[in-house]
DSSP file (Angstrom, degrees, kcal/mol; ACC not computed):
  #  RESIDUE AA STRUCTURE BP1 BP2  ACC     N-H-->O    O-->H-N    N-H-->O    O-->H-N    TCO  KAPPA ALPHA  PHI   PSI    X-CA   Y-CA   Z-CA
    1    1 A X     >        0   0    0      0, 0.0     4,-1.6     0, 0.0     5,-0.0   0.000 360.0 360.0 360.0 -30.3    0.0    0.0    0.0
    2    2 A X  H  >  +     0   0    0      2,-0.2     4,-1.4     3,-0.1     3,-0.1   0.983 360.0  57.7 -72.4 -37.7    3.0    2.5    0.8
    3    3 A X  H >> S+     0   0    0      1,-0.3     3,-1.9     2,-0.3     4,-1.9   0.883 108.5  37.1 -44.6 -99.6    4.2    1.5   -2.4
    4    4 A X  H 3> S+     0   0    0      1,-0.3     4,-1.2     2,-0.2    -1,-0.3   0.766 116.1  59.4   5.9 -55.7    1.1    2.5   -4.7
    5    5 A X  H 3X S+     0   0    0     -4,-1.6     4,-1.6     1,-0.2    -2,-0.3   0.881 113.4  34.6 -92.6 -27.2    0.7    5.6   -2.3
    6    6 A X  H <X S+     0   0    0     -3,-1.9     4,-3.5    -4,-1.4    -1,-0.2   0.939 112.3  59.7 -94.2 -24.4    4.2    6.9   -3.1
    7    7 A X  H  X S+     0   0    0     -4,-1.9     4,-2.9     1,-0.2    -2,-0.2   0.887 109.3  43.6 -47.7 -44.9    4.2    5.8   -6.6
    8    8 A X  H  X S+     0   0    0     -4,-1.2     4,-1.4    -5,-0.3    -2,-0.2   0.988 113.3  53.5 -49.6 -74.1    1.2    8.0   -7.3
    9    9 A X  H  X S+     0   0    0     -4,-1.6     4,-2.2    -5,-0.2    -2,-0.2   0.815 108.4  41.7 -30.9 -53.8    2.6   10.5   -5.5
   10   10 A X  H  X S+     0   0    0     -4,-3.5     4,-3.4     2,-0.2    -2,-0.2   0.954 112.2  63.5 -81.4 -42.1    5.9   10.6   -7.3
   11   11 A X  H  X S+     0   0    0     -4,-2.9     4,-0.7     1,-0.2    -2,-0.2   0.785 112.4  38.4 -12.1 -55.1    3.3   10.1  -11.0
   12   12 A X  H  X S+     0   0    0     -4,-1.4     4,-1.5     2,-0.2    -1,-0.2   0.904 108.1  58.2 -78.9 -43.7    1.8   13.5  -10.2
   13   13 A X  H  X S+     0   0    0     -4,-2.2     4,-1.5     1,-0.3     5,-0.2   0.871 111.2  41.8 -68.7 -49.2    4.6   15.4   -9.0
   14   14 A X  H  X S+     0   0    0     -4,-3.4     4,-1.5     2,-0.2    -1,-0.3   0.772 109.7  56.8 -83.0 -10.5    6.7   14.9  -12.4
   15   15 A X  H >X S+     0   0    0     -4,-0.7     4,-1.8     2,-0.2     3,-1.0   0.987 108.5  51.8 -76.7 -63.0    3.6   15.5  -14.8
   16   16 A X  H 3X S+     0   0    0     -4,-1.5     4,-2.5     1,-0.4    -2,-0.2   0.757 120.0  32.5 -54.2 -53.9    3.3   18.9  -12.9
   17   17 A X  H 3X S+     0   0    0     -4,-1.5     4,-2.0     2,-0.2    -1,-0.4   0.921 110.9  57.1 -67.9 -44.9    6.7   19.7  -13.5
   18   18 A X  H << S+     0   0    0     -4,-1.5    -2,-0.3    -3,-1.0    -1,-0.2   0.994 111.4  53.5 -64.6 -57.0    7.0   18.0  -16.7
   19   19 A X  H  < S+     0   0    0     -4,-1.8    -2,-0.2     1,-0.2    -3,-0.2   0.952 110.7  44.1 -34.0 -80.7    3.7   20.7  -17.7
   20   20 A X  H  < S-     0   0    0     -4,-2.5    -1,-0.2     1,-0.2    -2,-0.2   0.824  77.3-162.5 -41.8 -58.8    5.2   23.7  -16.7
   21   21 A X     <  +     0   0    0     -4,-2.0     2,-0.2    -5,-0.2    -1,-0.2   0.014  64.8  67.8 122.5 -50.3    8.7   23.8  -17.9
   22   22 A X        -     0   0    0      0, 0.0     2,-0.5     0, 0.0    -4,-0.0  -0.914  67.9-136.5-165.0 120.8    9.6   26.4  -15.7
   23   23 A X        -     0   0    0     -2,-0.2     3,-0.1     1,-0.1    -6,-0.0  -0.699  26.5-132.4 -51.4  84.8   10.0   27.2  -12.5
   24   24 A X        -     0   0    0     -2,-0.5    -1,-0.1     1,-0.1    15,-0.0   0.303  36.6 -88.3 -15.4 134.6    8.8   30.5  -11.2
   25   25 A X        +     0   0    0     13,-0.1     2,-0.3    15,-0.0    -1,-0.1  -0.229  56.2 168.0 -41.8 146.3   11.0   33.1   -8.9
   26   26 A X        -     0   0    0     -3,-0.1    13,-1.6     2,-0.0     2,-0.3  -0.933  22.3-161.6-155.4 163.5   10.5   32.0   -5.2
   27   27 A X        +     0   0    0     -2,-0.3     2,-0.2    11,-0.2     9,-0.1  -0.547  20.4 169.2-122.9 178.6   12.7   33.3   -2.1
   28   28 A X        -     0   0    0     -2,-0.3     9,-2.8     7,-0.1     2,-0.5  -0.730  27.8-119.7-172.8 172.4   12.4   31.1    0.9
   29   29 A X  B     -A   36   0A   0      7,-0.2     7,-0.2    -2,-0.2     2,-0.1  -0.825  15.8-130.0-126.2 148.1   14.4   31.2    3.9
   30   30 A X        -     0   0    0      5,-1.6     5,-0.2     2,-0.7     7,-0.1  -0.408  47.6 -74.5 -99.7 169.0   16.4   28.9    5.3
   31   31 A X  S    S+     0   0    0     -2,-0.1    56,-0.2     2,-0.1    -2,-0.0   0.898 129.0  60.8 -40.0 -60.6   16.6   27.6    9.2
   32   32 A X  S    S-     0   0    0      1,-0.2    -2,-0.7    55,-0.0     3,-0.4  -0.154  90.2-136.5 -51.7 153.1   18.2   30.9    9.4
   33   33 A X  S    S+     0   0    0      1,-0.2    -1,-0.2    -4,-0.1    -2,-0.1   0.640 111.1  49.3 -98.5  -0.1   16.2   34.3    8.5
   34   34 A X  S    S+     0   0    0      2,-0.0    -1,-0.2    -5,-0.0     2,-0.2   0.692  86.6  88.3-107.3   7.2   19.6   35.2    6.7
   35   35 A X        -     0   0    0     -3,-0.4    -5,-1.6    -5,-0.2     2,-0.6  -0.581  67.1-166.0 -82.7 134.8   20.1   32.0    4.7
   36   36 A X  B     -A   29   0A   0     -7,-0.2    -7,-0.2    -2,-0.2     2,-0.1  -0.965   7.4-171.3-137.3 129.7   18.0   32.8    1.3
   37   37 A X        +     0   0    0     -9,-2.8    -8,-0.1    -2,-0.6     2,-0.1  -0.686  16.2 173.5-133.3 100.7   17.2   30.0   -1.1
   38   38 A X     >  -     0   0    0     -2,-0.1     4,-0.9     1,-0.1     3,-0.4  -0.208  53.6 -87.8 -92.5 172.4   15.9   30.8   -4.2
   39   39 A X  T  4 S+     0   0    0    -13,-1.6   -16,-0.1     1,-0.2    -1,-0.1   0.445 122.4  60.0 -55.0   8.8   14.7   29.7   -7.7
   40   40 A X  T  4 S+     0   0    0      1,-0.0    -1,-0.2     3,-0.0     4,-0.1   0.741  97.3  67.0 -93.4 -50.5   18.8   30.3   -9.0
   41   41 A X  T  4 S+     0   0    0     -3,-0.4     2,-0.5     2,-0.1    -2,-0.2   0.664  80.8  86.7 -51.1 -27.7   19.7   27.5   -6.3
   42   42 A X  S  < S-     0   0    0     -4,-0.9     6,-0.1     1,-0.1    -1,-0.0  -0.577  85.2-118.1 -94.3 115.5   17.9   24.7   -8.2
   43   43 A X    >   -     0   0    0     -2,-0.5     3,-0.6     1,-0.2    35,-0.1  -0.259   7.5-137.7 -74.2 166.7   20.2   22.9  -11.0
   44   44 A X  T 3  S+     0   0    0      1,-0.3    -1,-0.2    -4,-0.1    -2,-0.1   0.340  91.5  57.5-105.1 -13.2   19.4   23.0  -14.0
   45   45 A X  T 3  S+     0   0    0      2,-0.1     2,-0.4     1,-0.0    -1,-0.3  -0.027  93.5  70.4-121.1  48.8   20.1   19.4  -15.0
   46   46 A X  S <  S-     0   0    0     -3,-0.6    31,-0.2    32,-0.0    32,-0.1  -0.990  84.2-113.2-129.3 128.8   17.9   17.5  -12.6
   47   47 A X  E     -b   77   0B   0     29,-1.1    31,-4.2    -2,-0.4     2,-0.5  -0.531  42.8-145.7 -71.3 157.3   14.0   17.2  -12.3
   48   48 A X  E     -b   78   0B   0     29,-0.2     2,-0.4    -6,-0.1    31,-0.2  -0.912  13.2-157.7-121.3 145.8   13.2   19.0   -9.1
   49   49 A X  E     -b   79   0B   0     29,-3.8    31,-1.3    -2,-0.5     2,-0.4  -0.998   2.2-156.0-129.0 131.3   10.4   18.1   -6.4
   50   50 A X  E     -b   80   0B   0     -2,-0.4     2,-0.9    29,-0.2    31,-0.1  -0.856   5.9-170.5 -75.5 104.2    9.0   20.2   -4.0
   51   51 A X  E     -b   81   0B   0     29,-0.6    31,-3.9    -2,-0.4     2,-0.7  -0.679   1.3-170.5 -86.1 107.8    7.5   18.8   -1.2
   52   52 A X  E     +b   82   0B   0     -2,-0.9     2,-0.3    29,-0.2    31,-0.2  -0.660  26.3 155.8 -92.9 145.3    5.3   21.2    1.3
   53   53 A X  E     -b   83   0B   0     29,-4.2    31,-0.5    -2,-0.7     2,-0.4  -0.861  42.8-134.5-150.8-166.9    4.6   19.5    4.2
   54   54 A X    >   -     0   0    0     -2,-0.3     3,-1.7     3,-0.2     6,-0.4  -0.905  24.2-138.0-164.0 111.8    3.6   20.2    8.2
   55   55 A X  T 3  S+     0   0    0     -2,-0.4     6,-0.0     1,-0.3    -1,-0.0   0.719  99.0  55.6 -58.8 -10.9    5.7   17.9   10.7
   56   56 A X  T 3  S+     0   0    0      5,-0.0    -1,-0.3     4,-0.0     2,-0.2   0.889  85.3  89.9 -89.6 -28.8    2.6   17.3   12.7
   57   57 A X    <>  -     0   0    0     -3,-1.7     4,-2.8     1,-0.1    -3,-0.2  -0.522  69.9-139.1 -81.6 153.3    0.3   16.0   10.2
   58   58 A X  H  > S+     0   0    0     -2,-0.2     4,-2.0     1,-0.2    -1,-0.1   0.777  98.2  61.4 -10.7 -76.7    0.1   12.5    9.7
   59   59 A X  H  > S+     0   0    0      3,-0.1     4,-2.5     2,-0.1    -1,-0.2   0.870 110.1  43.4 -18.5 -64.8   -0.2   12.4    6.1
   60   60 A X  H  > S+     0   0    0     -6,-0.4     4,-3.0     1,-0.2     5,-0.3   0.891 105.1  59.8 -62.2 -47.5    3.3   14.2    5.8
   61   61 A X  H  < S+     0   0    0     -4,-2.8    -1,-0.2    -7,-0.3     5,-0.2   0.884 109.4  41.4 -36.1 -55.0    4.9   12.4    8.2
   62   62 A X  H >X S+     0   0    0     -4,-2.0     3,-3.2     1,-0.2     4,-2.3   0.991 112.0  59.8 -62.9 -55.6    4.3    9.0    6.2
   63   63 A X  H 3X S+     0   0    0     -4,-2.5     4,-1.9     1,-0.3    -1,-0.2   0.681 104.9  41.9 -22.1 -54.0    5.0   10.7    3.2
   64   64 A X  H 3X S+     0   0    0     -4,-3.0     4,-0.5     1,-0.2    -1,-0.3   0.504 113.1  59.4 -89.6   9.0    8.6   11.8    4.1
   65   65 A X  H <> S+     0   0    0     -3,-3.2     4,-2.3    -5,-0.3    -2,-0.2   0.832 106.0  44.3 -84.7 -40.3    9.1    8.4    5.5
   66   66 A X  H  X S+     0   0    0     -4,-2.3     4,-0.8     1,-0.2    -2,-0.2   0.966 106.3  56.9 -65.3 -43.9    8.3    6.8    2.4
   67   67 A X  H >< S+     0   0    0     -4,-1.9     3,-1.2    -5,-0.3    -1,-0.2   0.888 104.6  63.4 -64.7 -13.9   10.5    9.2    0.4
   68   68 A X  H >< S+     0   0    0     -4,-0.5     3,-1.1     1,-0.3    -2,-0.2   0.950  99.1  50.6 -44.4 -57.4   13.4    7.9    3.0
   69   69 A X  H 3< S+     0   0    0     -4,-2.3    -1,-0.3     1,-0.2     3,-0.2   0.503 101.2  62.0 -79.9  10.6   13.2    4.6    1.8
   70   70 A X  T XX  +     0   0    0     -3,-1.2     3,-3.5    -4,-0.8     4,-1.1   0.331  50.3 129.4-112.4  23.3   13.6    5.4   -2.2
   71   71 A X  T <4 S+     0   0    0     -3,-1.1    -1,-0.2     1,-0.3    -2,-0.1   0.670  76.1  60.8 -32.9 -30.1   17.2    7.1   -2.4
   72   72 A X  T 34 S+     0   0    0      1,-0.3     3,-0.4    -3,-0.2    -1,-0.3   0.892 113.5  34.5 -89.5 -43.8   17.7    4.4   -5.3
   73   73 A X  T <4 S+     0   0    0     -3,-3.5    -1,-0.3     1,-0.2    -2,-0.2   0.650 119.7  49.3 -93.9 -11.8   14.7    6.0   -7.3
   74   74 A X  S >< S+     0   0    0     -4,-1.1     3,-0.6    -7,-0.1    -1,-0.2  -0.053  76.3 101.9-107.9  19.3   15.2    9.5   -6.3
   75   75 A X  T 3  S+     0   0    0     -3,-0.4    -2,-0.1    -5,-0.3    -3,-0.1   0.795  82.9  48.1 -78.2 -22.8   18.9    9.9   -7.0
   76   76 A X  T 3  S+     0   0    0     -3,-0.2   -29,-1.1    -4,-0.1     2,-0.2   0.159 104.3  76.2 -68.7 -15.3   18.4   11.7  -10.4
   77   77 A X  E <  S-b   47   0B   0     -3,-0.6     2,-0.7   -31,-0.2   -29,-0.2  -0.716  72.8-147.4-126.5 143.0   16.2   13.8   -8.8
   78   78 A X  E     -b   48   0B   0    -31,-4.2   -29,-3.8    -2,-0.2     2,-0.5  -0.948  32.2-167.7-120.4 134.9   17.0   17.2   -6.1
   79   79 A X  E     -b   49   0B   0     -2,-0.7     2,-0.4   -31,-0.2   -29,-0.2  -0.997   2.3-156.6-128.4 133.4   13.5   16.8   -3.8
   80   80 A X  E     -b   50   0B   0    -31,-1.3   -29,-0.6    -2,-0.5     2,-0.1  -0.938   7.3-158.4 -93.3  70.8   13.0   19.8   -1.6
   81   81 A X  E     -b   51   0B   0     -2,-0.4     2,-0.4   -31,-0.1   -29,-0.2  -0.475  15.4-175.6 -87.3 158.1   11.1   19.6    1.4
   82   82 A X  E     +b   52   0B   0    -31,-3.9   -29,-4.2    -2,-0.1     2,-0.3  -0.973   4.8 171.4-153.0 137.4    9.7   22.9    2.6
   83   83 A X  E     -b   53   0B   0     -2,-0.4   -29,-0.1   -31,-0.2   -31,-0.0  -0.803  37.8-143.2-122.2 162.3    7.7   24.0    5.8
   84   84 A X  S    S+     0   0    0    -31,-0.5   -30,-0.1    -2,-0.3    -1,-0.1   0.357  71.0 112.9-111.2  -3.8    6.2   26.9    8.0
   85   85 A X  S    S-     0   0    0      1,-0.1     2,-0.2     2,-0.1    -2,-0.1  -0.158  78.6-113.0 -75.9 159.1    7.0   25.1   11.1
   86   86 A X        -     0   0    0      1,-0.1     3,-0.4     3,-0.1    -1,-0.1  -0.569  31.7-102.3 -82.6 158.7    9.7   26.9   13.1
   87   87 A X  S    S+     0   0    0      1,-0.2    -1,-0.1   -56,-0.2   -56,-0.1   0.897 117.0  60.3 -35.0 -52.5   13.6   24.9   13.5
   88   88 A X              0   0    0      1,-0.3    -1,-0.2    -3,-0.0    -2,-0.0   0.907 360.0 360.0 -74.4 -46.4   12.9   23.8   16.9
   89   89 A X              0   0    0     -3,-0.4    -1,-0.3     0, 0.0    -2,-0.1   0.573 360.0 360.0 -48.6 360.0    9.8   21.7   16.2
């Protein structure tokens, strides 16, 4: 079942990417408020995934457990996770 749930997952993620094309400008901030990571940071010869997630829910949790176990299939790939929860959490 995790298996199906991340394959799916990972199905959607690259048609979305694969649609655009291109990545939009984005800032985000890094554990630090003076660490900046932007759309320039992301190479240019890799597909990229963003993941938003929220360390409390459920959902996310499994999620980034599952992406743990697939280094083998994600190796090609720079996967991003990104949050509003503060460092210390």
């Amino acid at each position: 079942m995790y298996f199906i749930r991340l394959v799916m997952l990972l199905l959607i993620s690259s048609s979305a990417v694969g649609q655009s094309g291109n990545i939009p400008a984005f800032k985000f901030s890094r554990g630090n408020q003076s660490e900046v990571f932007t759309d320039k940071n992301i190479p240019a010869n890799k597909k990229s995934l963003f993941v938003f997630f929220d360390i409390t829910c459920p959902h996310c949790q499994e999620a980034i457990t599952l992406f743990n176990g697939q280094n083998k299939e994600l190796e090609n790939s720079s996967v991003y996770l990104i949050t509003m929860d503060d460092k210390t959490s």
